[in-house]
Each structure stands twice: as C-alpha cells, then as structure tokens.
C-alpha positions, 0 to 999 in steps of 0.5 A: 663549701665549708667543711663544717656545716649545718644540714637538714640530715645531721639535724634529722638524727638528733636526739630530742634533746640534742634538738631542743638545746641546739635548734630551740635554744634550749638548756638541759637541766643542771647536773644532768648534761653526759659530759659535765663530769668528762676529764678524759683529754680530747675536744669537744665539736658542735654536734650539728656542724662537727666544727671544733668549740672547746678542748679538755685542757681548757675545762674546769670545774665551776660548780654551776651544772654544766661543762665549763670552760675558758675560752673555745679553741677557735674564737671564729668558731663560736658567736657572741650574741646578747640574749636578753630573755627570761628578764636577764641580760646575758651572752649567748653563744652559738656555734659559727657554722652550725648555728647552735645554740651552745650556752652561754658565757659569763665574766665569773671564770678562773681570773688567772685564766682569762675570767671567763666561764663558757657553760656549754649544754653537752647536748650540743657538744660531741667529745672527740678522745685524743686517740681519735683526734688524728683519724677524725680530722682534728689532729691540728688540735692535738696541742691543745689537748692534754690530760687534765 
C-alpha cells in the first residue's frame, strides 16, 4: 500500500470546491484561491492524497490569479496530461496518486528557472508550515523549503 492514496473517505469531507477543482477538474475563480498570497516557508500536499507537489521556494509571483510555481518538488508525483477542452490546447496536471486535478502548466515561467509556470488551483492543495513538516512526515523536504 502506498502511503499517499485517493480514498472515498478523504473525498467525502471536501469542501464543495475542493471537489469541483479535484474530482471535476474544476478551476477556482482567478484572484480568490486562499494560498495565491501564501509567502510563509512549507509545502504544498495533494489535498485528497497528502503526496508532496509544490515547495514555498519554488513559487512566484505571475500575476495571472493563482499560485505559481516552477517545477513540483517530486516530478513522480505530478502528471502531465494534455487537455484539449474549452478550444485550447494545454498541459493538465494531476497529482499522480490521488488523481487530482491540480491546474495546469505553461511554458511562460521565469526563463532562468527552468521557464515554466505550474498555475495550481489552492483548492487542491494543503499547505504544510515548515515547523510541522517533520511532525507530519514531510521532514526530507525540508531542503527545499526556505523563507521567500
């Protein structure tokens, strides 16, 4: 058994949403996500699954209303999909074990950084404070956090 999974119980205490953006490969309204403003040092987890996705140090600022960032903290974690609805061609991404539909990931990042943007939806992420990193079993993580 994996650490990190999806299951019916996790799901079941989502709030609305968290569901919609995860489940229903919904995307929260720009400018309204709880963690877009977030500069406090952690990680950012799948909701659903609890599986690492995104550290502080690795989030910017793109202006386009939601978290960014470069690039997830396990690449195994995060899936590449491509999703051609709505008329547009664009790379999904999804976490790996839980399957959620996280945002996507656009080739417009910060060039000396690897150029490219990871727009997340906060409602599919939970952020992890580096103080309780170690308690909560992220503490091999904690030389990818930093105070930004």
């Amino acid at each position: 058994m994996n650490k990190y999974e999806k299951n019916s119980d996790t799901i079941s205490k989502l709030s609305p949403e968290q569901f919609r953006v995860t489940q229903q490969n919904g995307t929260e309204r720009p400018g309204t996500g709880e963690y877009l403003d977030n500069k406090e040092p952690g990680i950012y987890v799948d909701i659903v699954s609890g599986e690492p996705l995104f550290a502080s140090s690795d989030k910017f600022e793109s202006g386009c209303g939601w978290p960014s960032f470069t690039k997830p903290i396990e690449p195994a974690y995060v899936n590449e999909l491509r999703d051609d609805s709505y008329g547009m061609v664009r790379i999904e991404v999804r976490s790996n074990h839980g399957d959620s539909h996280l945002g996507h990931v656009f080739p417009d990042g910060p060039q000396d950084r690897g150029g490219l943007r990871y727009c997340i939806n906060s409602a599919s992420l939970r952020f992890v404070h580096r103080n309780d990193m170690e308690t909560e079993g992220y503490g091999a993580y904690l030389n990818q956090v930093e105070d930004i």
